[in-house]
C-alpha positions in Angstrom: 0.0 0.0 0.0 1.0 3.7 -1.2 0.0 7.0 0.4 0.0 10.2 -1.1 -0.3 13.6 0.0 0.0 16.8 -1.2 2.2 19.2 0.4 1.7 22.3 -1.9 2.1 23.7 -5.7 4.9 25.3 -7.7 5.4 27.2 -10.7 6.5 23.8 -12.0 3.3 22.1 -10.9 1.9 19.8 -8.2 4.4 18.7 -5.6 3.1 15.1 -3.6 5.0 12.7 -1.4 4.9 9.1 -1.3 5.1 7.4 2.7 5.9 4.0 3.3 6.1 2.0 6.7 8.8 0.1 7.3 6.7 -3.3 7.3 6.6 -3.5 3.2 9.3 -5.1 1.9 10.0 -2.4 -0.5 10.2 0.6 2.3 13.4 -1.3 3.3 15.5 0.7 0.3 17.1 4.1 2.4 16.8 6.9 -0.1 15.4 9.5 -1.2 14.2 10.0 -4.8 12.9 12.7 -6.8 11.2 12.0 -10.5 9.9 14.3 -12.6 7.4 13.3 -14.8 5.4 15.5 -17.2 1.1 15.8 -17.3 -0.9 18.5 -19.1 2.0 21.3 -19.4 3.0 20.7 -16.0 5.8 18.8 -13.8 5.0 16.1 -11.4 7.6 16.7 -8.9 7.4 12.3 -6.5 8.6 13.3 -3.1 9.3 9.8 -1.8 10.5 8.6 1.8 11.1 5.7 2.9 11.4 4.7 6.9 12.8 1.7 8.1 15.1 0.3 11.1 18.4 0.1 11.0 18.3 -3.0 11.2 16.1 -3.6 8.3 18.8 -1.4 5.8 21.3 -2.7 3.3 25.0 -2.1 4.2 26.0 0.3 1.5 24.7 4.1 2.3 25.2 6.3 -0.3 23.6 10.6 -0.5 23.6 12.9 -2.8 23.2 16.7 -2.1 23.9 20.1 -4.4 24.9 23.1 -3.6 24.5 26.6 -5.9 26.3 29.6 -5.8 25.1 32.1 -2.9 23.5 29.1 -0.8 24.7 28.6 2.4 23.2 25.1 2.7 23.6 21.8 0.6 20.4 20.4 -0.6 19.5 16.8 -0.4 17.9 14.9 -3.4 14.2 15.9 -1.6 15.1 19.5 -2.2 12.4 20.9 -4.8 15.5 23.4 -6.5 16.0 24.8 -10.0 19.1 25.4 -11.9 20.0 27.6 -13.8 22.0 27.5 -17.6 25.2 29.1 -17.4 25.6 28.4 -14.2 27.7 26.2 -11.9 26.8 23.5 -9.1 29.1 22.3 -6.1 27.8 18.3 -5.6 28.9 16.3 -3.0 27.9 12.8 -2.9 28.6 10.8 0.8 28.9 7.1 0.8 28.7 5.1 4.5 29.1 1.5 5.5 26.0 0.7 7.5 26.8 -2.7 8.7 28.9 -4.1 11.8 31.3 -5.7 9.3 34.1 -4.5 6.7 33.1 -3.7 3.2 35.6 -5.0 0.6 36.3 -3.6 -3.0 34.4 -0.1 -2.8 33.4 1.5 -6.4 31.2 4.3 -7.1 30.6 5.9 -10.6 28.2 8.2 -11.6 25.7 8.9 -14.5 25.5 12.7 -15.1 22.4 14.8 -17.7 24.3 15.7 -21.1 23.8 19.3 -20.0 26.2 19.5 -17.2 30.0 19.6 -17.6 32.6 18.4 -14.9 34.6 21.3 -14.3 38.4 20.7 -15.0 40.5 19.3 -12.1 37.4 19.6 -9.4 37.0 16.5 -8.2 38.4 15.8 -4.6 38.3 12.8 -2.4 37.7 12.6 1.5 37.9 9.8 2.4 36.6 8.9 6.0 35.4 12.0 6.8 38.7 13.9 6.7 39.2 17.3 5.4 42.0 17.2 3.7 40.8 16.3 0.3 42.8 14.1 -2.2 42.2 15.1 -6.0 41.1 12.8 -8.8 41.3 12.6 -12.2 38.8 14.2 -14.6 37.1 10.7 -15.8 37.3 8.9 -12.5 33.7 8.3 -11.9 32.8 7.3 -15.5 32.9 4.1 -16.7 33.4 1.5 -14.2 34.1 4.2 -11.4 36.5 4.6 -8.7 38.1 1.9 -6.4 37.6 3.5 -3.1 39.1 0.3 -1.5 37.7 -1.2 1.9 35.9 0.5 4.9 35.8 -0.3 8.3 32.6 -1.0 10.3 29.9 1.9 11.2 31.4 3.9 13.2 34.6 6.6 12.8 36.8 5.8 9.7 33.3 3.9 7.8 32.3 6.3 5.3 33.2 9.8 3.4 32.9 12.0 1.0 33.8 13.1 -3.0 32.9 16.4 -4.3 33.1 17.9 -7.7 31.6 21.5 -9.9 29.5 21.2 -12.5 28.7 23.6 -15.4 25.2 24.2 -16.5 25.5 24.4 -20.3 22.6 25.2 -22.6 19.7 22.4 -21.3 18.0 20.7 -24.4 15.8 18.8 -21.7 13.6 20.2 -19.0 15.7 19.0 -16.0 18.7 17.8 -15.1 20.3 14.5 -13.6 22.9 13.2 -11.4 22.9 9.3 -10.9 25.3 7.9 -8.2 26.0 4.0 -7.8 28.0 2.1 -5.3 29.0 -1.2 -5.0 31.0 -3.4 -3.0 32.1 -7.3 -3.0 29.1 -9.5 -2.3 26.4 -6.7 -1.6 23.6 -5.5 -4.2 24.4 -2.0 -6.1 23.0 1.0 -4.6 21.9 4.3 -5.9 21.3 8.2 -5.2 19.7 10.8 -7.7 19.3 14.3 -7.7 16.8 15.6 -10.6 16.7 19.5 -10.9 14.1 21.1 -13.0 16.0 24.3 -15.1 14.7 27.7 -14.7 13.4 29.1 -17.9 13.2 32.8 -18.0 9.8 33.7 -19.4 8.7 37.8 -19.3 9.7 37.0 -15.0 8.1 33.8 -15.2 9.6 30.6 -14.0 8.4 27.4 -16.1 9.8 24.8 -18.2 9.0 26.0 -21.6 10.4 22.7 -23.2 6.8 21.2 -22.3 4.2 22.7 -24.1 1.2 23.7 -21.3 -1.7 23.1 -23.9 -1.5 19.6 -24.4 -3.7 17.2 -23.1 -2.4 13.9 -21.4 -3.5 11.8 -24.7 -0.7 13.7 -27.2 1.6 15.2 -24.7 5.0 15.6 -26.0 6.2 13.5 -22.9 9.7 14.3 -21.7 11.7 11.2 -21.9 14.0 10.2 -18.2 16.9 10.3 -18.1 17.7 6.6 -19.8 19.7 5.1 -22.3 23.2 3.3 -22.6 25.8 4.1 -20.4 28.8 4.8 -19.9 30.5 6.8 -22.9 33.0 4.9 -24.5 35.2 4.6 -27.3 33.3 3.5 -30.4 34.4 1.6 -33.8 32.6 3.1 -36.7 31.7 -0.6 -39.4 31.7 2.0 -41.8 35.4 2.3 -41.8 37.4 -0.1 -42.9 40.6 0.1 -40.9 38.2 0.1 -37.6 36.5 -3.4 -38.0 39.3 -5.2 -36.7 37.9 -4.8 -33.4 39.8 -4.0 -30.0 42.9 -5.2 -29.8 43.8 -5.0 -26.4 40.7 -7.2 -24.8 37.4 -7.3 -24.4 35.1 -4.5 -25.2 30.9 -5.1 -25.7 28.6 -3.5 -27.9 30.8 -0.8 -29.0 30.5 -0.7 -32.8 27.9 1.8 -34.5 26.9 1.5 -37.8 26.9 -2.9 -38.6 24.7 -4.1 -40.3 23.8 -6.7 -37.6 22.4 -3.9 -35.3 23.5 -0.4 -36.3 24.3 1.2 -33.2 25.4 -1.5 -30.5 25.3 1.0 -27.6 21.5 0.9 -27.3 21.1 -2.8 -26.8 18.7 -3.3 -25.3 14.7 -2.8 -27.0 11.4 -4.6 -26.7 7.9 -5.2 -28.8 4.9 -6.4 -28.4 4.8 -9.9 -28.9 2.0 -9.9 -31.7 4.3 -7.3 -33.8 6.2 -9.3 -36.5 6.9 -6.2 -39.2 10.5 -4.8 -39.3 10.9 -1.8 -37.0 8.9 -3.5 -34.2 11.4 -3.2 -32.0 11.7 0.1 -29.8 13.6 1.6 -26.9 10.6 4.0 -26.1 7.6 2.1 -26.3 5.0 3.2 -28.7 2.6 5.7 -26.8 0.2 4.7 -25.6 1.1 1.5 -24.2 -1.7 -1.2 -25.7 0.5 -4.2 -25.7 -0.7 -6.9 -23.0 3.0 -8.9 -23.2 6.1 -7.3 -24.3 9.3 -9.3 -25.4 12.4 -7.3 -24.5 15.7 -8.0 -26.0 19.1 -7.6 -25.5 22.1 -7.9 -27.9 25.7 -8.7 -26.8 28.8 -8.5 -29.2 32.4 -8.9 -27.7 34.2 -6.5 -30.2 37.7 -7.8 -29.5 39.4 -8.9 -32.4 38.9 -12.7 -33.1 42.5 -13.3 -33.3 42.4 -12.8 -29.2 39.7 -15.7 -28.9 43.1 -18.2 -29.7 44.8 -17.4 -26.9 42.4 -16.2 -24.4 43.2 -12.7 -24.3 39.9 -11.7 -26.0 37.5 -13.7 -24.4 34.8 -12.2 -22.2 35.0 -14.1 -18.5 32.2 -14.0 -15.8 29.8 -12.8 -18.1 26.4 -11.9 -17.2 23.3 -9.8 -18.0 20.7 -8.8 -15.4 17.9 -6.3 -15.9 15.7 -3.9 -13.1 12.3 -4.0 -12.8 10.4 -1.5 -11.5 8.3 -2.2 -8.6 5.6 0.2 -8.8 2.2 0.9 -11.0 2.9 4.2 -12.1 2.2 5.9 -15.9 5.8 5.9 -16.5 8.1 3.1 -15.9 12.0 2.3 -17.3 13.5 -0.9 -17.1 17.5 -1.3 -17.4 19.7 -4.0 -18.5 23.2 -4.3 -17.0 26.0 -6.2 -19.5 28.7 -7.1 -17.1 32.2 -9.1 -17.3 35.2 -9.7 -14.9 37.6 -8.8 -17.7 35.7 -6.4 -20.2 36.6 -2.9 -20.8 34.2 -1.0 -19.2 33.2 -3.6 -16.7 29.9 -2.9 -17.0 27.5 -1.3 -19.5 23.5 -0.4 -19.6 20.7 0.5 -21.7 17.1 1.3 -21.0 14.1 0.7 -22.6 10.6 3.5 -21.7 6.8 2.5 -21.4 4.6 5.1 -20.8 1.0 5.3 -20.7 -2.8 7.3 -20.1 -3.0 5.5 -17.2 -1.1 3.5 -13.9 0.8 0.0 -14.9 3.3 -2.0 -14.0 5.5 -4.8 -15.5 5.9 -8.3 -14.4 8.4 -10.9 -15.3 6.9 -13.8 -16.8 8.9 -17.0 -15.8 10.6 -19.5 -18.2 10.7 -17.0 -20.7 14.1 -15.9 -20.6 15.8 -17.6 -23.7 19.5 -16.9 -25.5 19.6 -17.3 -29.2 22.9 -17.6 -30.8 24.9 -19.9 -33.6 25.0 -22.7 -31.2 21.7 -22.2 -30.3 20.0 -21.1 -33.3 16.7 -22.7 -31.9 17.0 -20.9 -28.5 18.1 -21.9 -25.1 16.6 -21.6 -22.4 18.3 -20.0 -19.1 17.2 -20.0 -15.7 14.7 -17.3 -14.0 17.1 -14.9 -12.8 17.6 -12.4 -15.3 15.8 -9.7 -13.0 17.0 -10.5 -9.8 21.0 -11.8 -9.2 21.4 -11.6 -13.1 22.4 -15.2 -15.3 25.5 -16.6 -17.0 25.9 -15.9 -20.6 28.4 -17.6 -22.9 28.5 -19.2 -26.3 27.9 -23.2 -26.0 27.4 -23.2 -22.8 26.5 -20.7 -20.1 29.5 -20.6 -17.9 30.5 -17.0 -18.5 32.9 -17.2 -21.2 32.0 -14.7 -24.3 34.5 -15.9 -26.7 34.8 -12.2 -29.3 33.7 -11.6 -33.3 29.9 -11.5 -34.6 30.0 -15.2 -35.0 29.7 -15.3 -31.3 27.0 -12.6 -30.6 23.8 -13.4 -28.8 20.3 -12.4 -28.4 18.7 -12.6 -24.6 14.9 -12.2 -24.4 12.2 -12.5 -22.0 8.6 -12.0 -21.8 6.7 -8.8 -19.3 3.0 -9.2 -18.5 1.5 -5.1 -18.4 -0.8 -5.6 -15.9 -3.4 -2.6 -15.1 -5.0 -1.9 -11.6 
């Protein structure tokens, strides 16, 4: 059970908070999220807060919180603030080890809006809690993040701090994002976001003129989330001869654009309905409305290492595995996102999102024994255990043990079935 209530009106629209007790399963995340959604011209600002014990928390703690220029306070990812282009931001993202225990293997990364710049040489580590600051390299918390290392207990020493500036460039959304993610050895990824609405200067008015006020809930121009493949990487272009040789120095997945297998590897993951058999079915933002009853979702994997690496190991993908989030909710808008993974690939991990959106409240549901891999050894399909949306599954080329030897011949489809299932 959900409860809503509204806590007051903006410029930007209607502002309502989601409370949960700590009995539901689901009130046990510790966060705090803001999404902005848009309806009729306005923005939807999701306060949600979740209580819980202690007790009942996962070991990884990790906050988000902005500051602008002239405040003397940093606000948290509840904060209802609006940013300003050509502007800067001071963030400062605090990570914690909540449990009685050491955490090994530390790594957070970030996902940051397309509108904000890192400024040059501002990112600075503290780690637990000191104030001397160490500095970090520009690209540190792209890709597969930084290696913070181990932290102690709760307690002094089990937590701290890294804090960067931001430029606001010209915004070609309505808002803009800041994704953290941290991870440790044998405990589940968390996250933090921060989702800032821009302030458009309109004759002294405040409102995001990027949604058009007039339209009505059944053609709004809906503003997409923040999705799609991540992280930036180095790309091979088919197109060019000399780059279809591949990576030579290991493996690299879905980094080619332009094959003729796929096109543009980056966004691999997409989904149909499951009555749609026409070329083009296939979409990473779901046809508006959403009519479908069961969607098949698919994901493509290409090693791009050369071949020549398969011979003696070097380009062969180990510990491979795909596993995708579901959301949880019924809501009008909901994103689901694969996560590509290896113990040896270059980044360690990639992602890609696919959008449904609809006129009114739904929500996904895996439906089980459908999850099936389709490659030259498997031409027919195999299929793969039920845990594609929870702990993730093997993937590999005969068999499912992790090893993704490199070249097209060895490339894979992974699908599975959703039931949209209405209130």
């Amino acid at each position: 059970m959900r409860w809503f209530s509204r806590i007051g009106e903006s410029s930007r629209g209607l502002i309502l908070r989601v409370a949960s007790s700590a009995d539901q399963p689901w009130a046990r995340v510790l966060g705090l999220l803001a999404v902005a959604a848009t309806l009729a011209g306005g923005v939807i600002w999701i306060e949600s807060r979740f209580s819980s014990r202690p007790s009942a928390q996962g070991p990884l703690r990790l906050e988000l919180e902005v500051r602008r220029p002239g405040d003397s306070a940093w606000h948290p990812s509840t904060s209802e603030i609006v940013v300003e282009p050509d502007s800067n931001l001071h963030v400062r993202i605090v990570y914690k080890n909540g449990a009685s225990r050491w955490l090994s293997r530390l790594q957070l990364r970030t996902d940051i809006s397309p509108d904000l710049d890192l400024v040059p040489e501002s990112l600075k580590w503290l780690p637990g809690g000191l104030e001397s600051s160490q500095s970090l390299a520009d690209g540190s918390l792209q890709g597969s993040g930084f290696v913070l290392g181990d932290l102690a207990p709760r307690g002094s020493g089990a937590g701290g701090r890294i804090e960067f500036d931001l430029r606001v460039g010209t915004p070609h959304a309505c808002t803009a994002l800041i994704v953290g993610f941290l991870k440790a050895a044998g405990v589940k990824e968390t996250s933090a976001m921060l989702t800032m609405p821009f302030d458009f200067d309109n004759d002294g008015r405040s409102e995001p003129v990027c949604v058009k006020p007039s339209l009505k809930p059944s053609d709004a121009d809906w503003l997409r989330p923040a999705g799609g493949w991540t992280p930036g990487r180095p790309v091979l272009d088919w197109e060019v001869a000399a780059q279809r040789v591949g990576f030579v120095e290991g493996p690299v997945f879905n980094s080619f654009i332009n094959t003729g297998v796929y096109g543009d590897e980056r966004a691999f993951l997409d989904a149909k309905s499951v009555e749609a058999s026409e070329p083009g079915s296939f979409h990473d933002v779901f046809p508006y409305p959403l009519s479908a009853g069961v969607v098949l979702v698919r994901a493509y994997i290409h090693n791009n290492a050369n071949q020549s690496l398969n011979e003696d190991g070097s380009g062969v993908a180990h510990g491979t595995s795909i596993r995708v989030d579901l959301p949880t909710g019924t809501e009008k808008a909901l994103r689901i996102r694969a996560y590509l993974s290896s113990d040896n690939a270059q980044p360690l991990e990639i992602t890609d999102t696919v959008e449904f959106k609809d006129v009114e409240p739904f929500r996904l549901r895996y439906r089980l024994g459908s999850t099936t891999i389709v490659n030259q050894a498997h031409p027919e399909g195999l299929k793969l255990a039920d845990g594609i949306a929870t702990r993730g599954v093997l993937l590999g080329f005969q068999d499912m043990n992790g090893d993704f030897p490199a070249c097209f011949e060895h490339s894979a489809y992974v699908t599975f079935l959703l039931e949209v299932l209405r209130p």
